[in-house]
N, C-alpha and C positions, 0 to 999 in steps of 0.2 A: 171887647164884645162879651156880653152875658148869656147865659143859657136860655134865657126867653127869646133873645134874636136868633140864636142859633136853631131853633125848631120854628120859629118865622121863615129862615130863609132855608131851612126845609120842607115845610109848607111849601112856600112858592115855589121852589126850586119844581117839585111833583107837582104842580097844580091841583092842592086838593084844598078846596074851601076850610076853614074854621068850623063851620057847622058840621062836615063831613070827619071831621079827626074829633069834633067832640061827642058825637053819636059812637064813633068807636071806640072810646073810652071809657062812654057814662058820664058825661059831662055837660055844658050848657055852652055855645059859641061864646057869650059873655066871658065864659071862665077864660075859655083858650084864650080869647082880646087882651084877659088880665095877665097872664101870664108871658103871652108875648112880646107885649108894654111894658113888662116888668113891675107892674101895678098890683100883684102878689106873686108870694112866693111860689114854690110848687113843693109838695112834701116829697120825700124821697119816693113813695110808692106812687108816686103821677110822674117823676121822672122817668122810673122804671116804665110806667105804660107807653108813656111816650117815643123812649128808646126802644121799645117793642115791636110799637106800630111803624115806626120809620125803619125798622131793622137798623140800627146804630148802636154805639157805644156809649154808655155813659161816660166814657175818661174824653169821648171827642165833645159831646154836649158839655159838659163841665168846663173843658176848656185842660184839661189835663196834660202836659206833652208827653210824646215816645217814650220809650225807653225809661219810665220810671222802676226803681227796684221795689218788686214789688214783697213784701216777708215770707217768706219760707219756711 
């Protein structure tokens, strides 16, 4: 699974339309479609919004597992 699906089926999972999550980021519903599709990428500062808006984690959108060490 890629990180476009994984804010798809966060999307769905809340029921909040495409148009609704791209208004609250400053975006266009087209984008979010792109993005979901995996039909572009998303730069790190659209992941960060979107991890914002969903209250998540980047290391779970990413795909990242537990317990990594992280530098110190």
């Amino acid at each position: 699974m890629n990180y476009g699906h994984r804010f798809k089926e966060l999307r769905i999972d809340q029921n909040i339309s495409q148009t609704t999550v791209a208004k609250a980021i400053g975006t266009t519903q087209q984008q979010i479609y792109k993005y979901e599709n995996n039909l572009q990428e998303m730069t790190g500062s659209r992941i960060i919004e979107l991890c914002k808006y969903f209250n998540v984690s980047a290391d779970y959108i990413l795909g990242l597992p537990k317990g990594l060490n992280w530098p110190r």
